[in-house]
C-alpha positions, 0 to 999 in steps of 0.5 A, spaced: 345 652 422 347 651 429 351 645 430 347 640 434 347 638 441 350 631 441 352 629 447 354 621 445 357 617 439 357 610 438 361 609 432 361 602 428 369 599 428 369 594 421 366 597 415 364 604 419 370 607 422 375 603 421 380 603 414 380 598 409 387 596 412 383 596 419 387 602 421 383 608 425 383 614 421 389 619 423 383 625 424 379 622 429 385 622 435 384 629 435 376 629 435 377 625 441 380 631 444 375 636 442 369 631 444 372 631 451 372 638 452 365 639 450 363 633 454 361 628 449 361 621 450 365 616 444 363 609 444 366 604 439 360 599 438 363 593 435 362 585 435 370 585 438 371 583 445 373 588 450 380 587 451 381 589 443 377 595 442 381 598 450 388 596 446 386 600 440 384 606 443 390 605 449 393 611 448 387 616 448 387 620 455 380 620 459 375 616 459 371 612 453 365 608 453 365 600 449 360 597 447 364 590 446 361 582 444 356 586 439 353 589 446 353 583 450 358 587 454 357 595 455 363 598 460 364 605 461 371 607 463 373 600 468 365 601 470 361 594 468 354 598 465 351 592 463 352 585 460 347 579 458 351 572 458 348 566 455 346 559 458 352 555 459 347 549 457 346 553 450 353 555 449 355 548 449 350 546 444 351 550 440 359 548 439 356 542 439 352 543 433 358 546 430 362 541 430 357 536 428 356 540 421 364 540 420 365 533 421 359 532 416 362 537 410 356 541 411 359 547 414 367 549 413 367 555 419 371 555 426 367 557 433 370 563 437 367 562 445 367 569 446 367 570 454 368 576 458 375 574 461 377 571 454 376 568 447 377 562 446 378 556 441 379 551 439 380 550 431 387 552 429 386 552 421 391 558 419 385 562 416 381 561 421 386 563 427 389 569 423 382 572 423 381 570 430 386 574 432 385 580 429 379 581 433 381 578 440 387 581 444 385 576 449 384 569 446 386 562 448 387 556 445 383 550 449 383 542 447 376 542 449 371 549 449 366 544 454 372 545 459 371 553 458 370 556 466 368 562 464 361 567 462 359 567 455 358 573 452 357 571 445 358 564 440 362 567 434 362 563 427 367 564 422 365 562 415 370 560 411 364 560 404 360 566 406 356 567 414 350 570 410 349 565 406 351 558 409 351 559 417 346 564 418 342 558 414 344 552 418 342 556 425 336 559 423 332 556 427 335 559 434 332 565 431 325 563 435 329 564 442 336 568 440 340 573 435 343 570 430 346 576 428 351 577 421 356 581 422 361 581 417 362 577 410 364 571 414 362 572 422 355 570 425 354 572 432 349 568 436 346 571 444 341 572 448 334 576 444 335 581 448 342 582 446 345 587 440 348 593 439 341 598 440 340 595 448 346 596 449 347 604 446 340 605 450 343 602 456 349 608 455 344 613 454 340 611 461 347 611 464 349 618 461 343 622 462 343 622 454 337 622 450 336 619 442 336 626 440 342 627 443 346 621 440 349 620 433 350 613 430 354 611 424 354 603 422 355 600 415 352 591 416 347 588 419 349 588 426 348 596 426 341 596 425 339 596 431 345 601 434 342 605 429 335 605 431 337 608 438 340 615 436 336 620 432 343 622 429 345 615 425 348 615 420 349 609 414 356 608 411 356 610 404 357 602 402 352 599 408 348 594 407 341 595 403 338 593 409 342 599 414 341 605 409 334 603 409 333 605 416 338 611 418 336 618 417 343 620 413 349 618 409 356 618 410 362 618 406 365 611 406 370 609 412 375 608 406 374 615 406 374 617 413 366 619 413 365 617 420 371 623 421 368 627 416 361 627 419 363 628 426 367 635 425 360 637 422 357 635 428 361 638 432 361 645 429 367 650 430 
């Protein structure tokens, strides 16, 4: 059988591309090359801001596309595609509430103010702000997030107890008029309704001239779901969550063994 017409790949970073050790796989940078030649477009499609996932891929030559902040920010080269900020006023309420479940005891999380110049914080629990930095290559730490003078993207709350499970529970609520996204173990996203990784990979698609037909997706947790949704050629890691095997047409190995790499020298042929 003939290899498809695949024009466009957005691949997951945490738990889909990435290692466990959070290293990319050593046979993608090749593929890279090859999908360049063959005018195919690669989108790394993750909750990570912007400036992380440029400074992960720095040393590829040519273009890539970044679907950045869960797909609150789609960039194409240096190029803006689309972005989708949240009120300032909600922003601020948001940290506000927050703080108010920390000092109650009720939630043991720290708040990352996602904007599209920087990241910022103010929590420095060690935990925390270890797991910060591994996420955002630009990253500030404020006295106070109110005094942010900056677009805000997305709301990012780290769990130390489980985001799933306790944050996820405690906002709920904002699901009448935002997304409130699980991303990870820990992490909970919070933006705009009209925010997630699907809007942004059809944002690509339009500004490529790419069809679902000719797109391949690969995810393994909740905030993939919709990414998946997009592409006719969407892949679910191995481990996925129950919720995002259910939902795409294919499997793929899992990231420890380098599926999305796999997956993609079979899409592409000889």
């Amino acid at each position: 059988m003939s290899a498809p017409d695949i024009r466009l790949i957005a691949v997951d970073m945490d738990g889909t591309l990435l290692r466990p050790d959070g290293s990319i796989p050593e046979g993608l940078w090749s593929l890279l090359d090859r999908m360049q030649e063959r005018g195919v477009a690669f989108a790394p499609a993750s909750g990570r801001q912007l400036a992380t996932l440029q400074r992960m891929f720095a040393g590829v030559e040519g273009e890539l596309d970044y679907i950045a902040e869960n797909g609150a920010y789609v960039v194409r080269g240096d190029e803006e595609v689309s972005s989708d900020a949240v009120d300032a006023r909600f922003a601020a309420s948001v940290v506000a509430r927050l703080r108010a479940h920390v000092a109650a005891g009720t939630l043991r999380a720290g708040i990352v103010v996602c904007g599209k110049r920087s990241a910022y914080i103010e929590e420095t629990h060690p935990e925390f702000l270890a797991e910060v930095q591994k996420y955002y290559a630009r990253l500030e730490i404020v006295d106070d997030l109110d005094a942010v003078d900056d677009q805000v993207l997305k709301l990012a709350i780290y769990d130390f107890d489980g985001g799933e499970e306790h944050t996820a529970v405690a906002f709920a609520d904002l699901r009448e008029t935002h997304q409130v996204v699980v991303s990870g173990l820990h992490w909970v996203d919070i933006m705009n309704a009209t925010v997630n990784k699907g809007v942004a990979l059809r944002n690509l698609q339009a500004a490529l001239g790419v069809t679902p037909a000719q797109t391949a997706a690969f995810g393994d947790y909740l905030n993939d779901l919709e990414l998946l949704q997009a592409a006719d050629w969407s892949y679910a890691m191995a481990d996925a969550h129950p919720d995002v095997a259910a939902v795409a047409r294919h499997r793929a190995p899992s990231n420890a063994d380098a599926g999305v790499v796999t997956v993609i020298e079979g899409l592409l042929g000889d």
